[in-house]
DOPAMAR-451472 format. One record per residue: residue number from 1; residue in one letter; x, y, z of N, C-alpha, C in turn. Coordinates in steps of 0.02 Angstrom, whole numbers, plus 50000, padded with zeros to 5 digits. Layout:
N
<num: NUM	residuo: a	n_u: X	n_v: Y	n_w: Z	ca_u: X	ca_v: Y	ca_w: Z	c_u: X	c_v: Y	c_w: Z> $
...
% end
This chain:
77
<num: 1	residuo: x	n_u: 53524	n_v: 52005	n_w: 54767	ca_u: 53502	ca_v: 51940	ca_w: 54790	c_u: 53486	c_v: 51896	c_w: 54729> $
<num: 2	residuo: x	n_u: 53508	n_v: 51821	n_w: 54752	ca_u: 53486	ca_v: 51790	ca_w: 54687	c_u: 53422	c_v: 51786	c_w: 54690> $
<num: 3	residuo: x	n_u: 53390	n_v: 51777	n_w: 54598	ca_u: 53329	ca_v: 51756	ca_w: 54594	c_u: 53299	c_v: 51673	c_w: 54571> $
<num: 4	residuo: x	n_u: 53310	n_v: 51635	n_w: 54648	ca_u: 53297	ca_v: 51566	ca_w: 54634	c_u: 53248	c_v: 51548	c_w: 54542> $
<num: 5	residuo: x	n_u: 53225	n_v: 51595	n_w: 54555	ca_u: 53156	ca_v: 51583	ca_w: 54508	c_u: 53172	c_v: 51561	c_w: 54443> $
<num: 6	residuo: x	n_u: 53220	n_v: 51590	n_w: 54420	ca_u: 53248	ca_v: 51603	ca_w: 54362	c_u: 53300	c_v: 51547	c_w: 54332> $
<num: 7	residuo: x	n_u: 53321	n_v: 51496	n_w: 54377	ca_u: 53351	ca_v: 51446	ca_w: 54378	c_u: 53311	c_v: 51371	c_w: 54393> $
<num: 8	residuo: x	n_u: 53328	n_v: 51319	n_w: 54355	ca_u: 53297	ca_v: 51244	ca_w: 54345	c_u: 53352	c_v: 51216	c_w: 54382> $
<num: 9	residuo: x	n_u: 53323	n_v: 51140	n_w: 54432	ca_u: 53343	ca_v: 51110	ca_w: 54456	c_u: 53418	c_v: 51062	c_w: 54411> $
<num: 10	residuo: x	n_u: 53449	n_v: 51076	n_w: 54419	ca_u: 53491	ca_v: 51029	ca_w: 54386	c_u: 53512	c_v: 50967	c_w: 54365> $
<num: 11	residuo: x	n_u: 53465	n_v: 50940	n_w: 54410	ca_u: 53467	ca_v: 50866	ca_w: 54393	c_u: 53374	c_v: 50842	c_w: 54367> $
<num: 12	residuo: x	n_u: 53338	n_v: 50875	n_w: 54384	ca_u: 53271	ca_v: 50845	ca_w: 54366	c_u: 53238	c_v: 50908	c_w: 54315> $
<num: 13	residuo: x	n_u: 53261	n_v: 50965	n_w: 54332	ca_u: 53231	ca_v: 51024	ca_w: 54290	c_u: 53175	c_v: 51056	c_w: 54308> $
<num: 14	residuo: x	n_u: 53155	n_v: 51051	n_w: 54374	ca_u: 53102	ca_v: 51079	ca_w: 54426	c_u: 53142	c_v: 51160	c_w: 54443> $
<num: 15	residuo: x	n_u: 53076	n_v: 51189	n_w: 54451	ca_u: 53101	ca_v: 51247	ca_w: 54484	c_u: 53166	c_v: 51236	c_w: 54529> $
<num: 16	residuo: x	n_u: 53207	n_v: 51292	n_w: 54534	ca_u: 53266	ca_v: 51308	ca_w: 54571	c_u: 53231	c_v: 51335	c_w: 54637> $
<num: 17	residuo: x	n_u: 53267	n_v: 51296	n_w: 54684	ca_u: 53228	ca_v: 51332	ca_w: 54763	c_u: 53313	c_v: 51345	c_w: 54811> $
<num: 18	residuo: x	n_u: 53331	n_v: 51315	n_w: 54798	ca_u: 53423	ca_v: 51341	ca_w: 54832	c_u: 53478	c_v: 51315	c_w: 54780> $
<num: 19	residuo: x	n_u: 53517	n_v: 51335	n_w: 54817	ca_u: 53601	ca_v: 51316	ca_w: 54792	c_u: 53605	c_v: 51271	c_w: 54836> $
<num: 20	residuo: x	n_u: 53648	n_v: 51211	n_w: 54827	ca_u: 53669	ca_v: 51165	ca_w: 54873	c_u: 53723	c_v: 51130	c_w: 54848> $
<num: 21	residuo: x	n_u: 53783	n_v: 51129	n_w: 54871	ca_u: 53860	ca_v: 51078	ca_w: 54854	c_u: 53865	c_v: 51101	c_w: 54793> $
<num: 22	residuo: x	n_u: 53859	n_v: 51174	n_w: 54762	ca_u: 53877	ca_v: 51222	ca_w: 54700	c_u: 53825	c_v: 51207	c_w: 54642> $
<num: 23	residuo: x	n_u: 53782	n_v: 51199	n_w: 54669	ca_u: 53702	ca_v: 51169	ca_w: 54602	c_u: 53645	c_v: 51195	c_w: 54626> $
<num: 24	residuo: x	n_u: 53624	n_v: 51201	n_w: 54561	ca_u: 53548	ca_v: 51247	ca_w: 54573	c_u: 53502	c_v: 51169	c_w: 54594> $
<num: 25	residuo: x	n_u: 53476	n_v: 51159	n_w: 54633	ca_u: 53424	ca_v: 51114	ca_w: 54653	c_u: 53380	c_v: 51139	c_w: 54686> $
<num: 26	residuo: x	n_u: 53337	n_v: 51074	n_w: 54670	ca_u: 53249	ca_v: 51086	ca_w: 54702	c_u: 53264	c_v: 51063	c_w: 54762> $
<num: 27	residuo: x	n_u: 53201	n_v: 51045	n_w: 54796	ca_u: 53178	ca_v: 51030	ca_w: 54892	c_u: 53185	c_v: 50965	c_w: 54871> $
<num: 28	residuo: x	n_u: 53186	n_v: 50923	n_w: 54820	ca_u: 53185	ca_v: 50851	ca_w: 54823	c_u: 53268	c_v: 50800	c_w: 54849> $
<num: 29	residuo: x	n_u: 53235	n_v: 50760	n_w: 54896	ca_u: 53311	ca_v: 50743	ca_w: 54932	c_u: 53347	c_v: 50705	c_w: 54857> $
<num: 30	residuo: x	n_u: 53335	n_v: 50678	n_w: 54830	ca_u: 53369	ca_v: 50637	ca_w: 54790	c_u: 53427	c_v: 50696	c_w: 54733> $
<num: 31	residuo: x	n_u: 53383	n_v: 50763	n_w: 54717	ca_u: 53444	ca_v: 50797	ca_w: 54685	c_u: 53474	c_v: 50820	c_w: 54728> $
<num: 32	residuo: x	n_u: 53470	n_v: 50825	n_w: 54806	ca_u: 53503	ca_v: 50868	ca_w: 54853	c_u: 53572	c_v: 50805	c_w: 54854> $
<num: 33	residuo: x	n_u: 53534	n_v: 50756	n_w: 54861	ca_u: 53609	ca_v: 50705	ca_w: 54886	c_u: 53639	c_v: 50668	c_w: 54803> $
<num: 34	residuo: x	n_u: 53610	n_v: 50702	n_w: 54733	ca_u: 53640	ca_v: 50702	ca_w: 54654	c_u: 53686	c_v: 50760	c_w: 54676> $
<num: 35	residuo: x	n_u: 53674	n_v: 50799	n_w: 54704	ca_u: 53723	ca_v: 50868	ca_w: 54695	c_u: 53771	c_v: 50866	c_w: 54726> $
<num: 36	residuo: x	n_u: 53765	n_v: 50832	n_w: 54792	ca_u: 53806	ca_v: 50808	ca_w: 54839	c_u: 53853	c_v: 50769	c_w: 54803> $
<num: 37	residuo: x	n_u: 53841	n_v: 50712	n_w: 54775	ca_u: 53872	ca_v: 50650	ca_w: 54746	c_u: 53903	c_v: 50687	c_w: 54669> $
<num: 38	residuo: x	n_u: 53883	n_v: 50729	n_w: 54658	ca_u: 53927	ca_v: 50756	ca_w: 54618	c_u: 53996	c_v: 50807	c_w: 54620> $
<num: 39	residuo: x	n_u: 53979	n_v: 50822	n_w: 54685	ca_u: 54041	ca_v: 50858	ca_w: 54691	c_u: 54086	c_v: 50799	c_w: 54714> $
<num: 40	residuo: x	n_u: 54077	n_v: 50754	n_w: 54731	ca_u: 54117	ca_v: 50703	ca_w: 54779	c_u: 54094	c_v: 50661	c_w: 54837> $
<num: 41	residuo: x	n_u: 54052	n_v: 50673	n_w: 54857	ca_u: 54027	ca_v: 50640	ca_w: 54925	c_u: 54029	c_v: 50685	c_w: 54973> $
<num: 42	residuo: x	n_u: 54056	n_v: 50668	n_w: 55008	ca_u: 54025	ca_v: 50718	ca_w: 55117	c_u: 54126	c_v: 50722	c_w: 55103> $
<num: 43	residuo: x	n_u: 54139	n_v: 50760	n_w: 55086	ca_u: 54211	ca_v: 50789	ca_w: 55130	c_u: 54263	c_v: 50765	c_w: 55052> $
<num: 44	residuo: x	n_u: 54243	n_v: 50777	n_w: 54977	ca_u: 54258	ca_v: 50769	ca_w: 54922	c_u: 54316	c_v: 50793	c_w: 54870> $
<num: 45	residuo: x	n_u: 54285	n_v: 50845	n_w: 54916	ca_u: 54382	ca_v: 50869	ca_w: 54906	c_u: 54428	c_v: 50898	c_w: 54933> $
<num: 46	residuo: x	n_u: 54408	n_v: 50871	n_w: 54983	ca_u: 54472	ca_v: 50834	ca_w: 55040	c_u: 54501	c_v: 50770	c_w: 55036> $
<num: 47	residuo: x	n_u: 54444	n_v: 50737	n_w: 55016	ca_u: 54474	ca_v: 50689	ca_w: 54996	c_u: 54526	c_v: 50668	c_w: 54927> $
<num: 48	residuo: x	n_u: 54498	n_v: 50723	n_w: 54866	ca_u: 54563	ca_v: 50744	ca_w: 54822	c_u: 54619	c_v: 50754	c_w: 54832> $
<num: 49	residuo: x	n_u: 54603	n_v: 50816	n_w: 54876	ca_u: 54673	ca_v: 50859	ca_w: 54917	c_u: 54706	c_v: 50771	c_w: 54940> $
<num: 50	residuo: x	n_u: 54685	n_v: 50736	n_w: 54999	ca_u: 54733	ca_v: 50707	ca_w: 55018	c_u: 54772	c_v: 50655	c_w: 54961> $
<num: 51	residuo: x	n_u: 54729	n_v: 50619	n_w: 54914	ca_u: 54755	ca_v: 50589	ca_w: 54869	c_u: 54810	c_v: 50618	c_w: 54822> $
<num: 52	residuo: x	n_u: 54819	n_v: 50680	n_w: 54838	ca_u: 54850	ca_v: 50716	ca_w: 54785	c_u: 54820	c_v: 50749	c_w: 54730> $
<num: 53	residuo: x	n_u: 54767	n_v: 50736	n_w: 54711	ca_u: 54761	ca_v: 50750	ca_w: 54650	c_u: 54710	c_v: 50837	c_w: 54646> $
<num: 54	residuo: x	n_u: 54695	n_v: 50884	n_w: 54603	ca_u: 54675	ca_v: 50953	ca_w: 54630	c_u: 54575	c_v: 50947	c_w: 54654> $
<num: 55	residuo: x	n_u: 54581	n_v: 50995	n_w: 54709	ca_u: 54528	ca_v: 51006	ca_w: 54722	c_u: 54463	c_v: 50997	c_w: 54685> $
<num: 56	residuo: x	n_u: 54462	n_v: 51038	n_w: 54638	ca_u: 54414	ca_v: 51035	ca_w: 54575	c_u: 54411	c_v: 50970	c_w: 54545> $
<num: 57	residuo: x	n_u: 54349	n_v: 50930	n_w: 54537	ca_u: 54353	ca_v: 50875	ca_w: 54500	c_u: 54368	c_v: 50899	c_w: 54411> $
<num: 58	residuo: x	n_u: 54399	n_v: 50838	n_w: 54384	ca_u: 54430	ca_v: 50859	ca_w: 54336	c_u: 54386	c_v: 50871	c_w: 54267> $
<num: 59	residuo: x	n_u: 54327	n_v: 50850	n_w: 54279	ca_u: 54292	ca_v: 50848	ca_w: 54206	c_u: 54256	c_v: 50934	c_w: 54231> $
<num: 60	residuo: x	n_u: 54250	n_v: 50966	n_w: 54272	ca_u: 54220	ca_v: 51021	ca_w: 54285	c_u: 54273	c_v: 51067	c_w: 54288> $
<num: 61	residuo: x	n_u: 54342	n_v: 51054	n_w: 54305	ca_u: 54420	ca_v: 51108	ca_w: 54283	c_u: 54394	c_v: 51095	c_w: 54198> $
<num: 62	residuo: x	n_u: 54379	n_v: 51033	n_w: 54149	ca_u: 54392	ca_v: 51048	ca_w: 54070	c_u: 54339	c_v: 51086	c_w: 54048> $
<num: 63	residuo: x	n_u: 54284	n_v: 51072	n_w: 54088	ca_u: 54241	ca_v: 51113	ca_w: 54069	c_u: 54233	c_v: 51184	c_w: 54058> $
<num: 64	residuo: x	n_u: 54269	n_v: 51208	n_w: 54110	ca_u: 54272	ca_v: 51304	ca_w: 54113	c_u: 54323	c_v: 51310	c_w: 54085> $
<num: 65	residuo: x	n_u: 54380	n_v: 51268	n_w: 54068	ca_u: 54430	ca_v: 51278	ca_w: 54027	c_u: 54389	c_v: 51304	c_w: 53955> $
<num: 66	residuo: x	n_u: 54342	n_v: 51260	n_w: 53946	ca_u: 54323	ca_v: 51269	ca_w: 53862	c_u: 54268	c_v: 51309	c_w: 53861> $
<num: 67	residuo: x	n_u: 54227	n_v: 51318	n_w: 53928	ca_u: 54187	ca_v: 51387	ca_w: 53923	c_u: 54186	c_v: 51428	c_w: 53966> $
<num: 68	residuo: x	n_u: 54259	n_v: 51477	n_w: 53979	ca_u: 54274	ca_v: 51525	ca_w: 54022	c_u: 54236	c_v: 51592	c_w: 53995> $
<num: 69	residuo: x	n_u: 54203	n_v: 51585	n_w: 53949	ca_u: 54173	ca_v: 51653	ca_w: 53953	c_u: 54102	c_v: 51664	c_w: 53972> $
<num: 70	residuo: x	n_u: 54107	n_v: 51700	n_w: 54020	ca_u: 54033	ca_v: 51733	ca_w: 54079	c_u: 53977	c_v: 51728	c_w: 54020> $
<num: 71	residuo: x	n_u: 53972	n_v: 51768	n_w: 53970	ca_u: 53924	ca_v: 51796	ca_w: 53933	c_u: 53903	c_v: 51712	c_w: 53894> $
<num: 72	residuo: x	n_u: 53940	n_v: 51649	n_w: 53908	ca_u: 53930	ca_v: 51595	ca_w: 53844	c_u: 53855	c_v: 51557	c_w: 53907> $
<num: 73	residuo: x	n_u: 53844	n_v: 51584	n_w: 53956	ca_u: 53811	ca_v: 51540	ca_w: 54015	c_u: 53750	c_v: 51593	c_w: 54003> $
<num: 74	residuo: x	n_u: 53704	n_v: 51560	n_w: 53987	ca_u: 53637	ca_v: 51601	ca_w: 54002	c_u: 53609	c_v: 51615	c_w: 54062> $
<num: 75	residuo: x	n_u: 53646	n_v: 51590	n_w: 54124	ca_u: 53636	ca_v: 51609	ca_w: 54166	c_u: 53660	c_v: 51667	c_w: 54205> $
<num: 76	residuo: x	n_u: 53702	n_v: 51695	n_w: 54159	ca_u: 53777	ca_v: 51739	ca_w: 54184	c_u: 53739	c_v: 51786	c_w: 54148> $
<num: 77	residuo: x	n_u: 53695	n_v: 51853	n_w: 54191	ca_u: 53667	ca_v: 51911	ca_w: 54167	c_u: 53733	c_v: 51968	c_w: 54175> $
% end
């Protein structure tokens, strides 16, 4: 099981209390609907998909491009 504890909110840096739209966030609505708005909005990549262009937004495909290794994430025990 994960250990919320051990993880900071991602957008404010408050304790980690869930995962939500692939981000560690707190109970506060404003990073719930930052996390949201970061993946894309309410239905985001679908809305990629239909435009054509890939699922994954593209600055987060370059990102794991340049740090695909597990062990470079301090979060990755």
């Amino acid at each position: 099981m994960l250990d919320f504890s051990q993880y900071k909110c991602e957008f404010c840096g408050a304790p980690c209390t869930q995962v939500i739209f692939a981000a560690f966030v707190c109970d506060k609505d404003e990073c719930v609907n930052a996390a949201r708005d970061a993946r894309g909005g309410p239905g985001g990549h679908m809305a990629r998909k239909a435009a054509g262009r890939p699922i994954v937004p593209e600055d987060i495909a370059e990102e794991g491009a340049k740090n695909c290794d597990p062990s470079a994430d301090p979060r990755n025990d």
